[in-house]
C-alpha positions in Angstrom: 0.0 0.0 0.0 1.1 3.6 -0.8 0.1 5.9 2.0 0.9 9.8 1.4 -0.2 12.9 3.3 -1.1 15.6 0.9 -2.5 19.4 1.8 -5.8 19.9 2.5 -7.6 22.0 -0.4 -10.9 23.3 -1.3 -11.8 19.6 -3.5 -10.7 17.8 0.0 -14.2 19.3 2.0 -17.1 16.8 0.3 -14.6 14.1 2.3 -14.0 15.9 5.4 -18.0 16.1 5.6 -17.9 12.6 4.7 -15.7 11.0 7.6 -16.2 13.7 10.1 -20.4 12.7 10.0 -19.5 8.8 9.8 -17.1 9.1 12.7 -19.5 11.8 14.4 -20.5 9.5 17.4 -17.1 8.6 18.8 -15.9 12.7 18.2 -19.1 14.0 19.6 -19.1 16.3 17.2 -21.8 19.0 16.2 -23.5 20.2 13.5 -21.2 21.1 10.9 -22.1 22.7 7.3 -20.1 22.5 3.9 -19.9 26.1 4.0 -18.4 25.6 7.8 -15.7 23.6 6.6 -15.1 25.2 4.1 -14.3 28.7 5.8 -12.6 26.7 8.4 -10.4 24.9 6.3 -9.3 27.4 3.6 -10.4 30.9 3.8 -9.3 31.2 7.6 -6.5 29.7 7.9 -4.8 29.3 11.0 -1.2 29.6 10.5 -0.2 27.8 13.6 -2.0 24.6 12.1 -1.6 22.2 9.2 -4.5 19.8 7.6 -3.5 16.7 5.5 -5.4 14.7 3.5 -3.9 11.1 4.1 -4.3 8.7 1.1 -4.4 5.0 0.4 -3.3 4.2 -3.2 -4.6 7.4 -4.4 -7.6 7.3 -2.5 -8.8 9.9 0.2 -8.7 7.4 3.9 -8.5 10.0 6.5 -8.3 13.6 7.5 -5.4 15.3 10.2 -5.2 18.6 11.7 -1.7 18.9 13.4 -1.6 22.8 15.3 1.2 24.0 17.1 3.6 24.7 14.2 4.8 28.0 15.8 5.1 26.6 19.1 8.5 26.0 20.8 8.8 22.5 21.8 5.9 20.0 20.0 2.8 20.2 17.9 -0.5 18.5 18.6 -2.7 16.0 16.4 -5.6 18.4 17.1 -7.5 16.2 14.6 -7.4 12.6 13.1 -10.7 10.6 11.6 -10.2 7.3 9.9 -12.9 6.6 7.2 -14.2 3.2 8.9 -13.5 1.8 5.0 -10.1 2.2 5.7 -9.5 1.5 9.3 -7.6 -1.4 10.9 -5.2 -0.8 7.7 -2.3 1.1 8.7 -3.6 4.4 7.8 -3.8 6.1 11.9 -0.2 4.6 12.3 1.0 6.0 8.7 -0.8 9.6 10.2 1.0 9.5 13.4 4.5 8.4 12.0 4.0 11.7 9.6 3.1 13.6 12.3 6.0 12.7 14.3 8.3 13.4 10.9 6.9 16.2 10.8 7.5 17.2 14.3 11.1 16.7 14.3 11.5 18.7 10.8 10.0 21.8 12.5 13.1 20.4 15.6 10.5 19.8 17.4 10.4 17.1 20.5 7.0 16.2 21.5 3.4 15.2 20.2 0.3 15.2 21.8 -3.1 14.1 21.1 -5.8 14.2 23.0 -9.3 12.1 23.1 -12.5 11.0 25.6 -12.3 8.5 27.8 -14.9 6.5 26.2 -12.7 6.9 22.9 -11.5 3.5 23.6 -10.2 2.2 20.3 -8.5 6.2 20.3 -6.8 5.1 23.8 -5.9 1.6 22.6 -4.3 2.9 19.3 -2.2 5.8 20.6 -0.7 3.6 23.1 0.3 0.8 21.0 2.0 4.0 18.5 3.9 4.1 22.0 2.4 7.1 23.4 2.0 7.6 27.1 -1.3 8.6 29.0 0.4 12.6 30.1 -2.4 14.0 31.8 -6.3 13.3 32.8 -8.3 15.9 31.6 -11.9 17.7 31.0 -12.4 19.3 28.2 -15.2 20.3 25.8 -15.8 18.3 22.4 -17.5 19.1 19.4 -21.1 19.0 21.0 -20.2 21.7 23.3 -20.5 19.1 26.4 -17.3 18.7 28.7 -16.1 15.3 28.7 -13.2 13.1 30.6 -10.1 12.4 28.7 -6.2 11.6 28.2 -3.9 13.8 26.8 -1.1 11.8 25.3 2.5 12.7 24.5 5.2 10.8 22.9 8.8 12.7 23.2 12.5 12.3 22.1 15.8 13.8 22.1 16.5 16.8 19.6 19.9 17.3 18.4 20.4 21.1 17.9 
């Protein structure tokens, strides 16, 4: 398989609908329009965050927003949904190694992510990609409600 994370762009939003709706249960997530991600994703852009379209042989199998980017130290996977079509096929290990490429381009030495407690297959991948449980938390998800949660962080040595 040939996995490559490419830049998000405006063609990329039918799919970010697409996964974000079909994965809206385990994210919690609201109501989100076309025009929403749209805006979000390409006319406001954040510089301090990144979105990648990651692909499977060409074909569009997930969505990640890393932020971060002009932060000393690490970034954060602020984002990552699978399409379930391509779960369970290397494509959320494939995200994360980029991530952590990326990370150390940018001399970077730490990632986090973050997800609810009752994410388990989130919890049961991240620490398998060898990330550590760094804090407990309560936050508020994409339905506005606050929810318990882990924040994980995976870190290494930067040579400067």
């Amino acid at each position: 398989m040939i996995y490559q994370a490419i830049d998000i762009c405006p063609d990329h939003i039918p799919f970010v609908d697409y996964i974000f709706r079909q994965n809206n249960e385990a994210l919690h997530g609201g109501q989100v329009s076309i025009a929403e991600w749209y805006t979000c994703l390409c006319l406001e852009v954040d510089p301090d965050e990144r979105n990648f379209i990651i692909t499977v042989n060409g074909e569009y199998a997930a969505w990640m927003k890393l932020n971060g980017l002009n932060t000393p130290g690490g970034i954060y996977i602020a984002m990552l949904v699978v399409a379930k079509e391509h779960q369970q096929n290397g494509v959320g290990r494939f995200a994360v190694r980029f991530a952590e490429d990326f990370a150390r381009a940018g001399n970077k030495d730490t990632v986090w992510i973050q997800t609810t407690q009752d994410n388990l297959a989130a919890v049961d991948f991240y620490l398998k990609q060898g990330y550590r449980i760094d804090k407990h938390i309560r936050y508020a998800v994409g339905d506005g409600v606050f929810r318990d949660g882990y924040r994980f962080k995976k870190q290494w040595k930067v040579s400067r």
